[in-house]
N, C-alpha and C positions, 0 to 999 in steps of 0.2 A: 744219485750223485749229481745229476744234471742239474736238478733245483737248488742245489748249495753250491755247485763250482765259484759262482761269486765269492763267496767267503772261504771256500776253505781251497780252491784251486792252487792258491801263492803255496801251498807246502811242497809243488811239485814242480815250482820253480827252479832253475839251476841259483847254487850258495857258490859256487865257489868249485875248484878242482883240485881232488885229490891225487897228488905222482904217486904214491903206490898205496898198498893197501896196509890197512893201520889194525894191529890187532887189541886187543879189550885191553891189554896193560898201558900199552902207546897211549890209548884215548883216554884213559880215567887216570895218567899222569897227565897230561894235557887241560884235562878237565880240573883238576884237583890246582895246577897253578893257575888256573884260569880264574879258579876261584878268590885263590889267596891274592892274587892281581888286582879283581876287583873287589876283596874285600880292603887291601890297603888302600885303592883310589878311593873308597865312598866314607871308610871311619880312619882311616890312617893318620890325621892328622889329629886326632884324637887317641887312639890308643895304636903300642905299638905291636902292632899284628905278626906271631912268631910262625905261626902254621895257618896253612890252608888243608884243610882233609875232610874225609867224610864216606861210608858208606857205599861205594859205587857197585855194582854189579851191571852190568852193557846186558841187554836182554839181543835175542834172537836178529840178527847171523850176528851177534858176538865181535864184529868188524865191521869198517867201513872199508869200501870194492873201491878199487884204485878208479880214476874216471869222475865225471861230473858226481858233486855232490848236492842233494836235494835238502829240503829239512824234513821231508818226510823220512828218511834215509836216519835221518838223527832220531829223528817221534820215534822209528822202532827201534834203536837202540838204547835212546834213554828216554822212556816213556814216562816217569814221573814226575809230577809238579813238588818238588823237595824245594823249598825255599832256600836262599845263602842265606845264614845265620850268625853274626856277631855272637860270641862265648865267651864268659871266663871260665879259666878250669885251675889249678894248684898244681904249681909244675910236678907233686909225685902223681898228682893222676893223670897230667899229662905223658909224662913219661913209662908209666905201666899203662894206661890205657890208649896210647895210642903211637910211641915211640918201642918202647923196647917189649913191642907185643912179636908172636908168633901170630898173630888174628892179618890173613891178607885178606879181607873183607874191606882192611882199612889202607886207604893211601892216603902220604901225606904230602907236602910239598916243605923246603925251607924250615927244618928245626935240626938244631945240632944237637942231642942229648947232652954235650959234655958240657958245654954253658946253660944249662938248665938248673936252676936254687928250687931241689924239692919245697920249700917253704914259697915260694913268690908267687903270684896270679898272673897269668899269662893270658893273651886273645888270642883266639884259634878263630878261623870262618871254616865251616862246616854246615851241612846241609841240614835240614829241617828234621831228617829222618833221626840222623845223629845224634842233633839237639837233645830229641826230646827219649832219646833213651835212656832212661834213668840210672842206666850203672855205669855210662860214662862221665857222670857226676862233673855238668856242664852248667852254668849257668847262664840261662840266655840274656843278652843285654841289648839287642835290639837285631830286626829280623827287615831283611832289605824290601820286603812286599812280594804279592804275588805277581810281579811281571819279568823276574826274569829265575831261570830254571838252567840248568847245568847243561842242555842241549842248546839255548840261544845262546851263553858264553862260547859255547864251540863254536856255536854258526859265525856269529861275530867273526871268528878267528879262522876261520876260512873264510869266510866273505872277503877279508882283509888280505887274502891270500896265502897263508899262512902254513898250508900244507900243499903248496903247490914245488 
């Protein structure tokens, strides 16, 4: 570890402080507007973005510990590199695949079902994972790049203070 502290020591830097402790639904709602947030700032002027969602499961301790938060702290909770992903999808498969599901694998942010036209296309931001699963019958329209991932949108948002 001593030969790479140059490069990889900043993940053990303090982000920000958490007032109490945030369990896995807290943070992948947090995450999931976090998303739809920045996917309105980056195509929103372009298309009009009705959900933010995607896939989340928080890996091992499942929570963020009330007290300073590190990004390492984030790395183990949400450890994958999942791109944010511009979508169209047909508001009925919006709606059965990710509104009026039994599936809590999926969180979403911002859609009302009852203003939803089964017939219309709609832009969802959702994660890379989601994207590309083929029976949520998604079409990708453009993918934000590999530098930002579902834990720097957190961090952002502590850093900014946000769960203090």
């Amino acid at each position: 570890i001593n030969k790479y502290w140059d490069e990889i020591g900043w993940i053990y830097d303090s982000l920000g402080y958490n007032a109490k402790s945030r369990n896995s639904s807290t943070i992948k709602n947090t995450v999931i507007q976090l998303y739809y947030e920045a996917g309105v700032k980056k195509w929103g002027d372009k298309y009009d973005i009705v959900l933010g969602g995607g896939f989340l499961r928080l890996r091992s301790p499942y929570y963020l510990f009330a007290g300073e938060v590190r990004y390492s702290d984030l790395l183990s909770i949400l450890p994958f590199d999942n791109e944010l992903v511009l979508c169209s999808i047909k508001g009925s498969d919006l709606l059965s695949k990710f509104i009026n599901t039994n599936n809590s694998n999926y969180f979403i942010a911002r859609a009302d079902s009852r203003n939803i036209d089964p017939n219309a296309t709609y832009y969802i931001i959702v994660d890379s994972y989601t994207s590309t699963y083929a029976p949520n019958r998604l079409t990708e329209i453009e993918r934000w790049g590999s530098d930002v991932f579902a834990r720097d949108l957190l961090a952002d948002y502590i850093e900014a203070g946000n769960f203090e």
